[in-house]
N, C-alpha and C positions, 0 to 999 in steps of 0.2 A: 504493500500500500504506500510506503513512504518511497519508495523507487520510483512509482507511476506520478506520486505529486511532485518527485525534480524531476523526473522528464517533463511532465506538462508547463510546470516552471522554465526549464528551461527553454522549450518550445516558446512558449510566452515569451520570453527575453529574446530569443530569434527575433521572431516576428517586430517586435518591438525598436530593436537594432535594424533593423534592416533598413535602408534607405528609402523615402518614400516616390514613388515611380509620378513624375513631371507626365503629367497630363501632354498631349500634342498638340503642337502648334497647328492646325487648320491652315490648308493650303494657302496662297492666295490663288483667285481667279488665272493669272497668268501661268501660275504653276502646274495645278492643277488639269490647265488645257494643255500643258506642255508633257504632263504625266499620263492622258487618257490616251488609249490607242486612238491611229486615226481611223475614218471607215474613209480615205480618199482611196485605198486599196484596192477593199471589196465594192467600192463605187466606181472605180476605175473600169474592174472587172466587168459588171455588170452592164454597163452603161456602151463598151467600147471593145470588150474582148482580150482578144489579146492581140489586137493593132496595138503598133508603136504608137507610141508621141513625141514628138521632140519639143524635148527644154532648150529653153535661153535662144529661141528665135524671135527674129523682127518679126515675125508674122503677126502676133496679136499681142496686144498690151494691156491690161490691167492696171485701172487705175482706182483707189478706192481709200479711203480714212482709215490710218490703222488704230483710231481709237472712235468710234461713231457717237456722233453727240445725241442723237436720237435713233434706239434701234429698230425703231417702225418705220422708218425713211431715211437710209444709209444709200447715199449716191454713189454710183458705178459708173464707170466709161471703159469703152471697151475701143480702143484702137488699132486699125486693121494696115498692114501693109499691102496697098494696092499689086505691087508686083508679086503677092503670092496667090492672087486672085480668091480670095477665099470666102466661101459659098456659105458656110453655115457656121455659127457659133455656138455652141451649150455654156452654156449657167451655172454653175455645181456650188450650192453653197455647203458644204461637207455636215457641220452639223446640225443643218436645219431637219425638220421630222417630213418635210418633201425637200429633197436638198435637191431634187432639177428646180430653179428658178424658173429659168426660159429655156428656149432653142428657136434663136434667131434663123430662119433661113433666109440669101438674100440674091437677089438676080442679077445675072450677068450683066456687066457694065452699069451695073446700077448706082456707083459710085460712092456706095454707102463705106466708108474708112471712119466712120467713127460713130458708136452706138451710146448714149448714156441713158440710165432707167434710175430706178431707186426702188431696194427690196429691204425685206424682213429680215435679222438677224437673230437668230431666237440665244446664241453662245457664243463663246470665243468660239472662232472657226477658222480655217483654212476655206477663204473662195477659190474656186478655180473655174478658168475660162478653155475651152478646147475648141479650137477652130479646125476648120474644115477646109482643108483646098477644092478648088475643081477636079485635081487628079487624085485625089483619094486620101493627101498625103496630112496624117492631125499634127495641130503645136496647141501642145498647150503651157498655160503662165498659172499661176498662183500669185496671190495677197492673204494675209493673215490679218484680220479682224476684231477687235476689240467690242466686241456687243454680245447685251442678253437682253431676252426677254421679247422682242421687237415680236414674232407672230401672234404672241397673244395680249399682246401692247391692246389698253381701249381705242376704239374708234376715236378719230377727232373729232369727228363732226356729229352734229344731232341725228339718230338715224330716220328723223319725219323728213329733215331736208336732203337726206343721203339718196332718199327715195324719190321725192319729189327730181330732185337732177339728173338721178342717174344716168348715164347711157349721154349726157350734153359733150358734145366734142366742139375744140378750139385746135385753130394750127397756124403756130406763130412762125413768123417767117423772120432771118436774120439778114442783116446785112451782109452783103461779100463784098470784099477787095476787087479793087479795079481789074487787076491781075490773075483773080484767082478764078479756075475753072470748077472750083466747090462751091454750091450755096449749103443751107444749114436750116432747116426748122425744127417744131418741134410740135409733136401730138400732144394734148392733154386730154385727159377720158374721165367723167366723172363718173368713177364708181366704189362701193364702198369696198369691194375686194377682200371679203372677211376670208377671214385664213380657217375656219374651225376652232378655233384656239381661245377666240375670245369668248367672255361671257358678258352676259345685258349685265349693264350696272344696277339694273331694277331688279331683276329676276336673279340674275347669279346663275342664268342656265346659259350655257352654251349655243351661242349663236350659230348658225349652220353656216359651212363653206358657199362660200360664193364669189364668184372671180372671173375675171375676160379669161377665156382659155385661146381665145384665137384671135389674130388681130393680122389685118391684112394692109397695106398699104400699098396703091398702086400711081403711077404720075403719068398725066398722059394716053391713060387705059391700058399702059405696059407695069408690070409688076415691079416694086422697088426693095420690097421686105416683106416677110411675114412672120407671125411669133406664136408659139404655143409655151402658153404660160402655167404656171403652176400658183400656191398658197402664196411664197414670199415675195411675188410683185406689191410692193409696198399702196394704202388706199390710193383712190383719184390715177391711175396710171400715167407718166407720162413716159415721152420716149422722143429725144432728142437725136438727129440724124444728120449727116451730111449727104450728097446727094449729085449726081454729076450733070453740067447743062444748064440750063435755063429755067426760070421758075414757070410753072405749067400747073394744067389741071392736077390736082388731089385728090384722091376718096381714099376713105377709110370707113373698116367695114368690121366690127368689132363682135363675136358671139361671148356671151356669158355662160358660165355651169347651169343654169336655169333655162337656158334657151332662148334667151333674148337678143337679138340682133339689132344693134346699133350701125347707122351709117350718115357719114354725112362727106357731101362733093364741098371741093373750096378752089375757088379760083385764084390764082397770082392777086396775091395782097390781101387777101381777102385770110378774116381770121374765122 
């Protein structure tokens, strides 16, 4: 009996000596993104096979905030090198919960070298851009991204008036240089582009997806671009373009996930 009470004593005196174990420091945000596997791997995979890609070419360029001040509307430019002719672009935001953003596809001679949008960020993420030649041949670029939370960010706007506008299209036209054989507009699309992700501020239920899934662009009655979009097209779409020639007739012709079809013609100057 008196043997088993200094063992338990001494047990007790272990325990007691023994150093107390320092709780862990919690990642930060940058660590933590820098510590989770990526899925640009298995999206790689899935998306493109096992085609090559080539890094560190001129052919497209990525441009984007590496810390976003708002991740409901995080601006993108996507800049194409004319001499690699290149047809089609994808979107890949790596850790968003639909990480295709878009897939630009864009017509020959259509002079389109430089695309900018603005999408959802829901994490720190890896963007990536892969473009497409005429000959078959992908480049793709990466930016690493500073944002959370952006797809199920609340709407901005009232959703009476989201409804009341939706589907109204405007197309801002820019100035060009004397010199230059590019002009420059730009679509804006009013729609509220829910992602799934949000909830009514009233209800706290989850709002149902809803978003342009097609969006066609043509100048002239000849094609200029077209987009199939996904969740992270950021509210109200827009979509900034350059363009080769002369300013000319417009339409655009835009379907939503609900099956609504939006269109509207614009003439030279006209918004």
């Amino acid at each position: 009996m008196a043997r088993a009470a200094s063992l338990s004593l001494a047990c007790l005196a272990t325990v007691l000596a023994a150093p107390a174990t320092k709780a862990e420091t919690p990642l930060s945000p940058e660590a933590a993104a820098a510590a989770s596997p990526s899925t640009w791997s298995g999206l790689r995979g899935d998306l493109f096979g096992a085609r090559e890609l080539i890094e560190g070419s001129e052919a497209i360029r990525l441009d984007a905030p590496a810390r976003a001040t708002d991740p409901a509307i995080v601006p993108i430019t996507l800049t194409l090198d004319p001499g690699h002719d290149i047809r089609k672009v994808t979107l890949v935001i790596d850790e968003n919960p639909a990480p295709v953003a878009a897939t630009f596809d864009i017509a020959e001679n259509a002079g389109v070298t430089q695309l900018s949008t603005r999408v959802r960020v829901n994490e720190y993420t890896d963007i990536h851009a892969v473009a497409e030649a005429a000959d078959g041949t992908l480049y793709v670029t990466s930016q690493f991204v500073k944002a959370a939370g952006g797809c199920a960010a609340p709407a901005a706007k009232d959703p009476e008036v989201a409804a009341r506008e939706m589907g109204q299209m405007k197309l801002r036209f820019f100035e060009a240089s004397a010199d230059s054989t590019e002009r420059e507009a730009q679509l804006m699309i009013r729609h509220p582009n829910n992602s799934g992700l949000q909830k009514d501020q009233v209800t706290l239920l989850y709002i149902p997806a809803h978003f342009i899934s097609e969006l066609e662009i043509t100048r002239s009655g000849e094609p200029l671009f077209s987009m199939t979009g996904g969740i992270s097209i950021s509210e109200d779409p827009s979509f900034r373009f350059t363009y080769a020639g002369d300013a000319a007739d417009f339409h655009a012709r835009a379907v939503d996930t609900d099956g609504n079809v939006f269109e509207k013609s614009f003439e030279p100057g006209q918004s």
